[in-house]
DRENPA-3360 file (N, C-alpha, C; in nm, 2 decimals, always signed):
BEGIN
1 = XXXXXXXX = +0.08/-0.12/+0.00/+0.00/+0.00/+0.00/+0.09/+0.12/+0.00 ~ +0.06/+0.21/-0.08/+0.09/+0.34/-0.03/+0.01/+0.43/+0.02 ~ +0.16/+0.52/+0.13/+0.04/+0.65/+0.21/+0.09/+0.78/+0.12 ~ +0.05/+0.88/+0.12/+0.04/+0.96/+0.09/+0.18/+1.06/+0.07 ~ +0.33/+0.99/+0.14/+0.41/+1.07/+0.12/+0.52/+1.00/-0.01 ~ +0.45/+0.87/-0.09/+0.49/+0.80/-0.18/+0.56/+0.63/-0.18 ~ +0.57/+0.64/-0.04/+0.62/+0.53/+0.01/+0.59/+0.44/+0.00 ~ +0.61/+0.27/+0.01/+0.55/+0.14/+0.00/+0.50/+0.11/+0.18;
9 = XXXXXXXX = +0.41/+0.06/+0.19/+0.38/+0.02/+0.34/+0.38/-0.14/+0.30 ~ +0.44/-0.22/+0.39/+0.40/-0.37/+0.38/+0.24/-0.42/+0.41 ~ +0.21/-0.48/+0.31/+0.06/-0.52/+0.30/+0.06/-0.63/+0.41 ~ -0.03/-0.66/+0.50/-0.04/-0.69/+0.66/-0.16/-0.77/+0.61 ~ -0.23/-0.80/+0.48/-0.36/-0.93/+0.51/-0.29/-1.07/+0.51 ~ -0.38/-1.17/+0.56/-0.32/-1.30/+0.56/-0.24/-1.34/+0.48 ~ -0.12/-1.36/+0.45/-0.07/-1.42/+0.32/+0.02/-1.56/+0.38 ~ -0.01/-1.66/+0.26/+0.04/-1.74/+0.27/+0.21/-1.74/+0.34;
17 = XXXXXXXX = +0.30/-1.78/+0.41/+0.44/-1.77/+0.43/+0.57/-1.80/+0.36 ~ +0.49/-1.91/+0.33/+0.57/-1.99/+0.25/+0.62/-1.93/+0.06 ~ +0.53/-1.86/+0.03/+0.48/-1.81/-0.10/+0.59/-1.63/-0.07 ~ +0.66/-1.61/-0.21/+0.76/-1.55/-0.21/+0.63/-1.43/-0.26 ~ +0.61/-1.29/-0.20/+0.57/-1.20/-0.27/+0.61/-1.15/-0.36 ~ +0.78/-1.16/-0.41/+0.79/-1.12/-0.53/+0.84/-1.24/-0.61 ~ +0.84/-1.34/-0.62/+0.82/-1.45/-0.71/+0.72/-1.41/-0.81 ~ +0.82/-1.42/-0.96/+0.79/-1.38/-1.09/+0.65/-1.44/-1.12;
25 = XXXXXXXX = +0.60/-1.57/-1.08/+0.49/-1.67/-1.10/+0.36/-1.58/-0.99 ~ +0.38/-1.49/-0.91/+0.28/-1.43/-0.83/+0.27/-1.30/-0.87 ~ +0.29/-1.25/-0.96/+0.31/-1.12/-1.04/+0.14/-1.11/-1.12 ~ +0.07/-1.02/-1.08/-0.05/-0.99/-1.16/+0.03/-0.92/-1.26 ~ +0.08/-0.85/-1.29/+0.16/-0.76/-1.38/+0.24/-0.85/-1.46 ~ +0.29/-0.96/-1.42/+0.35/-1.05/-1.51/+0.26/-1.15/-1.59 ~ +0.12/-1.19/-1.51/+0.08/-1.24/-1.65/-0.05/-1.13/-1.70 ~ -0.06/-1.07/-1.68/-0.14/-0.94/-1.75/-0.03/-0.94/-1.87;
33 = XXXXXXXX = +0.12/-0.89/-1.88/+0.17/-0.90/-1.96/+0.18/-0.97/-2.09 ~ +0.17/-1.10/-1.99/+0.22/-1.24/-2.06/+0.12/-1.27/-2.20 ~ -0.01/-1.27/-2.09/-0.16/-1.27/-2.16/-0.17/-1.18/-2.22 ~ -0.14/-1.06/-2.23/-0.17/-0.99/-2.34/-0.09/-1.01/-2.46 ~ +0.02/-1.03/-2.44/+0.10/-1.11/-2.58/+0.04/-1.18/-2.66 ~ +0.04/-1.28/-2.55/-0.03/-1.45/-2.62/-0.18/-1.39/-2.69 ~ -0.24/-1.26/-2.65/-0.37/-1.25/-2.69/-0.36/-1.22/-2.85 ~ -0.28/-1.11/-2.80/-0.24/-1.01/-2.93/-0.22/-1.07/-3.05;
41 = XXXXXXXX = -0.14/-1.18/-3.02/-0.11/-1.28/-3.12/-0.18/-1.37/-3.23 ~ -0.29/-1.40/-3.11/-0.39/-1.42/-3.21/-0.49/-1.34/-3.29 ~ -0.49/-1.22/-3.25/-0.56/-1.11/-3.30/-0.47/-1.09/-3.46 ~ -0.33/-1.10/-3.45/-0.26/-1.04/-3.58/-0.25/-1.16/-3.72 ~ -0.31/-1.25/-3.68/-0.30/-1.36/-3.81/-0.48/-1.30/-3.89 ~ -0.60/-1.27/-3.81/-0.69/-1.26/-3.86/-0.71/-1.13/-3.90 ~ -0.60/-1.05/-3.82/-0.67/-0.86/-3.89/-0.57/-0.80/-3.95 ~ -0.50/-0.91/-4.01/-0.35/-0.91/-4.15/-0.50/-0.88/-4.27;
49 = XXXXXXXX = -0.55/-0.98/-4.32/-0.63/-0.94/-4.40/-0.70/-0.83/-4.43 ~ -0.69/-0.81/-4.30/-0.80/-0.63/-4.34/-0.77/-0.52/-4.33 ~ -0.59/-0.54/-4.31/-0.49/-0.46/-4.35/-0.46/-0.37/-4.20 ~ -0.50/-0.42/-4.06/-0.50/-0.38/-3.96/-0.38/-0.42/-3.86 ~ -0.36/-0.36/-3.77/-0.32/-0.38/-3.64/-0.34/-0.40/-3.56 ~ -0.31/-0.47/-3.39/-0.45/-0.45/-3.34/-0.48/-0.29/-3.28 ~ -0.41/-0.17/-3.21/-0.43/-0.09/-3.26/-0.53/+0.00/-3.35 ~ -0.49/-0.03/-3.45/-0.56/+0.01/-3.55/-0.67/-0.04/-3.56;
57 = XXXXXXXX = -0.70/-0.14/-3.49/-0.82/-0.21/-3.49/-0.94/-0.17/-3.39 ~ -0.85/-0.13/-3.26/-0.91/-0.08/-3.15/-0.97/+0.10/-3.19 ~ -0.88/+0.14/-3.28/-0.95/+0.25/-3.35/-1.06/+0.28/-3.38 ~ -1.08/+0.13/-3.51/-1.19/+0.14/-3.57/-1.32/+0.10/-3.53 ~ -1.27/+0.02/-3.41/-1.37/-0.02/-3.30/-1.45/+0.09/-3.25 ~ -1.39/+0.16/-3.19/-1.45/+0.33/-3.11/-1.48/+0.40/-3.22 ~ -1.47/+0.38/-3.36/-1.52/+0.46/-3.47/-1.63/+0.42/-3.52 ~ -1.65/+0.26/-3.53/-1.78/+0.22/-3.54/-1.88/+0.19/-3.47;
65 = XXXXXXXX = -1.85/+0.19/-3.33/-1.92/+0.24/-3.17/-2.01/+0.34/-3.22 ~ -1.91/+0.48/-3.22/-1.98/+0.59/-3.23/-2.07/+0.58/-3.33 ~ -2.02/+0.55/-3.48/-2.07/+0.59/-3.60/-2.25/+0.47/-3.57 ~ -2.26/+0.36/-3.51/-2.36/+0.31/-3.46/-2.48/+0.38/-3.41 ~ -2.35/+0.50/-3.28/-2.46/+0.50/-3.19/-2.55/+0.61/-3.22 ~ -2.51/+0.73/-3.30/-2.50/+0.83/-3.35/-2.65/+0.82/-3.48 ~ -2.76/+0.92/-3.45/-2.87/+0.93/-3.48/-2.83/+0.94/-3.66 ~ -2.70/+1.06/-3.67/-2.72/+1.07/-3.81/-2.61/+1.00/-3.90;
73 = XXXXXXXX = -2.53/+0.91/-3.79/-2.41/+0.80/-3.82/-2.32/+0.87/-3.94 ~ -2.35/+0.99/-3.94/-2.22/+1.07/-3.96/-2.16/+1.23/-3.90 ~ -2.17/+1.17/-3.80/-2.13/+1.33/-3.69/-2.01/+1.29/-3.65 ~ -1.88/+1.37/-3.64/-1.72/+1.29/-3.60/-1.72/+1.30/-3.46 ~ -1.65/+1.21/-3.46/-1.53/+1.20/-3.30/-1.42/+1.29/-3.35 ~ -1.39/+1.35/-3.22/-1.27/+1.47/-3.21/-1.13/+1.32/-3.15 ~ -1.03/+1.37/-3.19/-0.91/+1.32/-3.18/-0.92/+1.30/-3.05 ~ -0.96/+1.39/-2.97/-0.97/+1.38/-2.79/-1.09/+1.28/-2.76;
81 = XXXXXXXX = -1.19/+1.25/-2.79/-1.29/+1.18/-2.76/-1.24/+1.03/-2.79 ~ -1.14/+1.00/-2.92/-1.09/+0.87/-2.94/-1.01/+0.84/-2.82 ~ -0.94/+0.95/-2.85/-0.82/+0.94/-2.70/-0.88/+0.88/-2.55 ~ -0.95/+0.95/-2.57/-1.04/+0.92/-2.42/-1.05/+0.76/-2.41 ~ -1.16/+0.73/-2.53/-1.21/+0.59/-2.53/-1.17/+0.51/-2.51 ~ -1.05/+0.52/-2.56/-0.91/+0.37/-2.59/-0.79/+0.42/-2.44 ~ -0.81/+0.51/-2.39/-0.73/+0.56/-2.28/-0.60/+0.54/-2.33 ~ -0.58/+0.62/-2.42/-0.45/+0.66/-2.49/-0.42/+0.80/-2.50;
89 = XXXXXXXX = -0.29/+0.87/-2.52/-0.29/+1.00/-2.54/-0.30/+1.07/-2.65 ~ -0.31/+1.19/-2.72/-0.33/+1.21/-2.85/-0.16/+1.18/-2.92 ~ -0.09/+1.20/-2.86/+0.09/+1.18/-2.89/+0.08/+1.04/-3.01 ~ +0.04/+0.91/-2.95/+0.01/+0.80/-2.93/-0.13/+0.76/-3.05 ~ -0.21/+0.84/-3.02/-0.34/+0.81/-3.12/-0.29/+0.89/-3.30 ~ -0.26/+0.99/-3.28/-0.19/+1.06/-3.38/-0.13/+0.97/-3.48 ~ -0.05/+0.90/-3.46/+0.00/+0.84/-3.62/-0.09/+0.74/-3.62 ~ -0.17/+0.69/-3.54/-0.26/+0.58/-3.60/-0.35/+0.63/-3.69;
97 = XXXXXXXX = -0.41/+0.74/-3.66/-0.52/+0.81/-3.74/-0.47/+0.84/-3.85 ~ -0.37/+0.92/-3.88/-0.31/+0.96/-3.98/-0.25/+0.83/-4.09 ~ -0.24/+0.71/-4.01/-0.19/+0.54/-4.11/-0.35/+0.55/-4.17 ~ -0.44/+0.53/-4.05/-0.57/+0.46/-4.13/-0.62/+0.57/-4.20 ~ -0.60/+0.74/-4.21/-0.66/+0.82/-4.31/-0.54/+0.76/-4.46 ~ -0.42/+0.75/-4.45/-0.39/+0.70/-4.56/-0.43/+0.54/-4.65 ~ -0.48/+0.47/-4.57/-0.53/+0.35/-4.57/-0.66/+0.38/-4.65 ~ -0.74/+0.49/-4.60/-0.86/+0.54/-4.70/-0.98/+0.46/-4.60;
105 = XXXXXXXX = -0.94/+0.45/-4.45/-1.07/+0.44/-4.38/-1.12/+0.51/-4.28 ~ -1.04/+0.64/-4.28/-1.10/+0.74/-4.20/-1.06/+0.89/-4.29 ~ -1.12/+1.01/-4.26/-1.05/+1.11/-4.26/-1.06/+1.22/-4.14 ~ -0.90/+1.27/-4.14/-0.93/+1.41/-4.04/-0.91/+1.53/-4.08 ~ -0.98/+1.64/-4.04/-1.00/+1.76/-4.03/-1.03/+1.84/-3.92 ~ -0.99/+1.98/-3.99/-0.97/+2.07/-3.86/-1.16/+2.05/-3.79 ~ -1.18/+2.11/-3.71/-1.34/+2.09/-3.62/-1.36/+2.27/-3.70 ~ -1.48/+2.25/-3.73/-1.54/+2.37/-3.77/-1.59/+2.45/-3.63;
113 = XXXXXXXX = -1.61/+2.40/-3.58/-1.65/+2.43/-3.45/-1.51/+2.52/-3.31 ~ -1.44/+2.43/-3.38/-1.33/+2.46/-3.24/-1.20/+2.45/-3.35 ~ -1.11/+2.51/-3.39/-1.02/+2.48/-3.49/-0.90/+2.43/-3.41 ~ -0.87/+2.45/-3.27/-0.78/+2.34/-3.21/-0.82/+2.23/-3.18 ~ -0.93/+2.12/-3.26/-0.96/+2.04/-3.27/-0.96/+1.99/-3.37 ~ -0.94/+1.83/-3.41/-0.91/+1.76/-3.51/-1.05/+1.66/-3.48 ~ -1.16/+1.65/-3.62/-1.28/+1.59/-3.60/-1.21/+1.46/-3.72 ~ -1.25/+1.36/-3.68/-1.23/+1.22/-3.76/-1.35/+1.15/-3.79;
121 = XXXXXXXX = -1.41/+1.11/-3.93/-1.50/+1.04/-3.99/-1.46/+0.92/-4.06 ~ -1.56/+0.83/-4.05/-1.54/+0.71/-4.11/-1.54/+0.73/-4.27 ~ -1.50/+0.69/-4.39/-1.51/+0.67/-4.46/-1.62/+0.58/-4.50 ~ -1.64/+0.61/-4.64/-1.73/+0.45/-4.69/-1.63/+0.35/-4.69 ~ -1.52/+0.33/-4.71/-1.42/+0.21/-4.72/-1.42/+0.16/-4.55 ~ -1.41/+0.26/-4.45/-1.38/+0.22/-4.34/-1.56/+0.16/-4.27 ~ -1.63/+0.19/-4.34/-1.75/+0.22/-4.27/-1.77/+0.02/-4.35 ~ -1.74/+0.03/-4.47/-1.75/-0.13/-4.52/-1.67/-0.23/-4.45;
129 = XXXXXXXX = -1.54/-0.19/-4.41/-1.50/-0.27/-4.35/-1.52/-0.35/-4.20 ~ -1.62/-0.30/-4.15/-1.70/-0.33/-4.03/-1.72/-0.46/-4.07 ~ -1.82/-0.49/-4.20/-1.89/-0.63/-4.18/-1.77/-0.74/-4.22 ~ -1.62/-0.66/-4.31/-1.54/-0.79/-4.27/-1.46/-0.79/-4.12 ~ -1.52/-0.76/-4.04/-1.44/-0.78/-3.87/-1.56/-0.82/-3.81 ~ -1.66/-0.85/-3.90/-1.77/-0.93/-3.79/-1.73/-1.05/-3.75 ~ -1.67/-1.10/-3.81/-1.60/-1.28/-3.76/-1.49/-1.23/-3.71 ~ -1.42/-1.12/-3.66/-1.31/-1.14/-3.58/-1.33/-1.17/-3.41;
137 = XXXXXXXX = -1.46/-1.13/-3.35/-1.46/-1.19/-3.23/-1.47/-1.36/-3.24 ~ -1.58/-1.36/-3.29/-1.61/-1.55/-3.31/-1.48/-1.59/-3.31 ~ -1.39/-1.59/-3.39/-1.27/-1.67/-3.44/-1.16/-1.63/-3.35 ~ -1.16/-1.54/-3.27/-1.10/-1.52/-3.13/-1.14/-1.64/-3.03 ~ -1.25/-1.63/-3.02/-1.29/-1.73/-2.94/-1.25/-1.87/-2.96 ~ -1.31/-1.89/-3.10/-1.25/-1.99/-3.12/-1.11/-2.03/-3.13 ~ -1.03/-1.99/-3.17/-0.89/-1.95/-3.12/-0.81/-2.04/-3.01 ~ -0.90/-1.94/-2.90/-0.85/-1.90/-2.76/-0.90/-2.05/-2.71;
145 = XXXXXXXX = -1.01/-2.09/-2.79/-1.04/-2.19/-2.66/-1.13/-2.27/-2.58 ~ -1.17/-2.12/-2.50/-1.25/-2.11/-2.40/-1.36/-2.03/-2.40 ~ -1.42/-2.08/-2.32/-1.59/-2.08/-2.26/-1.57/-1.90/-2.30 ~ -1.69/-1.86/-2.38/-1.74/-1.67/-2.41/-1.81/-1.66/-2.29 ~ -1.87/-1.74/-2.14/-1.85/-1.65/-2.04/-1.74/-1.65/-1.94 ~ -1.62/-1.76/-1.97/-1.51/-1.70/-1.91/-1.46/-1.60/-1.94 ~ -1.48/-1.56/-2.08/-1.40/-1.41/-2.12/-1.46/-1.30/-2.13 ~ -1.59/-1.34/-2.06/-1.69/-1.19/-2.04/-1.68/-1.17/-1.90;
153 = XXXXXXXX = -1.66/-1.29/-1.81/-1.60/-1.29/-1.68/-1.47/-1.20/-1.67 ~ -1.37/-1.27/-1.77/-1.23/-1.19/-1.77/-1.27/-1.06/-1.82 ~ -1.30/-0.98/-1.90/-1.36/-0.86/-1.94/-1.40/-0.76/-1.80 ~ -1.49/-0.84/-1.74/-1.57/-0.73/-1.62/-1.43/-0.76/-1.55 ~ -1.39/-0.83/-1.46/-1.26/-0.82/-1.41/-1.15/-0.73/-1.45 ~ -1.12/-0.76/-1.55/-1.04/-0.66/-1.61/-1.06/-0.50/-1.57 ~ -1.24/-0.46/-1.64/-1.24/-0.35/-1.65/-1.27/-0.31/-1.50 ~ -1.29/-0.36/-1.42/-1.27/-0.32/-1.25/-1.14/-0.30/-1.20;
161 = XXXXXXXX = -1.08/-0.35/-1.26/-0.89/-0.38/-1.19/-0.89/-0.24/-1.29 ~ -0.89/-0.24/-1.43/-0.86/-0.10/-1.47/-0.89/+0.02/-1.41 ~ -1.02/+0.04/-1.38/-1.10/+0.17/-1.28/-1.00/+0.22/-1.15 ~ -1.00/+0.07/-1.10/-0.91/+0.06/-0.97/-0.78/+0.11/-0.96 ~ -0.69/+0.08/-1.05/-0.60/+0.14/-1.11/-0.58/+0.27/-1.18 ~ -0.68/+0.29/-1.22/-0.68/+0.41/-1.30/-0.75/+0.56/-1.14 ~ -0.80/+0.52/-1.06/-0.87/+0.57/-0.91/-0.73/+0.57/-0.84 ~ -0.59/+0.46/-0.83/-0.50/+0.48/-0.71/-0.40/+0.58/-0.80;
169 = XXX = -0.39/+0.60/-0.96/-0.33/+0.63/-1.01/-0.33/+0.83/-0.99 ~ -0.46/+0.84/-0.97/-0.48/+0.94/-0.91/-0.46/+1.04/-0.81 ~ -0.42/+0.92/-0.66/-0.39/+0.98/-0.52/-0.29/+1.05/-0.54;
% end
């Protein structure tokens, strides 16, 4: 735990004795890592075809979210609204947007509204490419393995440990 002047405090709940706290095999941070590799990996044999990353993928994810949710399914996301979604910085989101505006599945422009803003729209190429990433979850799964409510289990888990982290990251 830490207090407030930055310091580590020894965590005092029951813990086994015998069991090394910093043994590499007791590391959430080591297999959060690990697993995200091994995940990634399977994500880049099926979204080679559609000329993606995953990255790039998670992009067009939060592009076709919006473009869904959106009454006239063509009103933009600002470069900061993507940023937000994917909890990335604009430093970071920046050359993605700029690959997939060359790719011919998004474009950006200044905001008519706010000109220190960059508004990004889907393309009709990017907007078609939606129905070929319909089989990219399925074939994750299939993939991977396992049970679609263990990984809706790991999902909400996840996004709790994130909140939680993203809440201490704040003190």
């Amino acid at each position: 735990m830490y207090d407030y002047s930055g310091t580590v405090e020894p965590v005092t709940a029951a813990v086994d004795p015998d069991l090394d706290p910093l043994a590499l095999e007791q590391q959430a941070c080591f297999a959060l890592a690990v697993t995200n590799r091994a995940v990634l990996a399977v994500y880049r044999p099926l979204l080679e075809p559609l000329g993606l990353t995953h990255p790039q993928y998670l992009v067009m994810l939060a592009m076709w979210d919006h473009h869904r949710s959106t009454p006239d399914n063509r009103a933009p996301l600002s470069v900061k609204q993507i940023a937000t979604a994917l909890q990335l910085d604009s430093a970071t989101l920046s050359p993605m947007l700029k690959r997939l505006e060359t790719l011919g599945l998004l474009t950006r422009a200044r905001s008519a509204a706010d000109e220190r803003a960059t508004d990004v729209e889907l393309t009709d190429a990017g907007l078609a490419l939606r129905s070929r990433a319909l089989a990219i979850p399925a074939a994750v799964v299939t993939r991977l393995g396992v049970d679609l409510a263990e990984l809706e289990e790991l999902r909400r888990v996840l996004t709790h440990i994130n909140s939680a982290a993203l809440a201490a990251g704040t003190l």
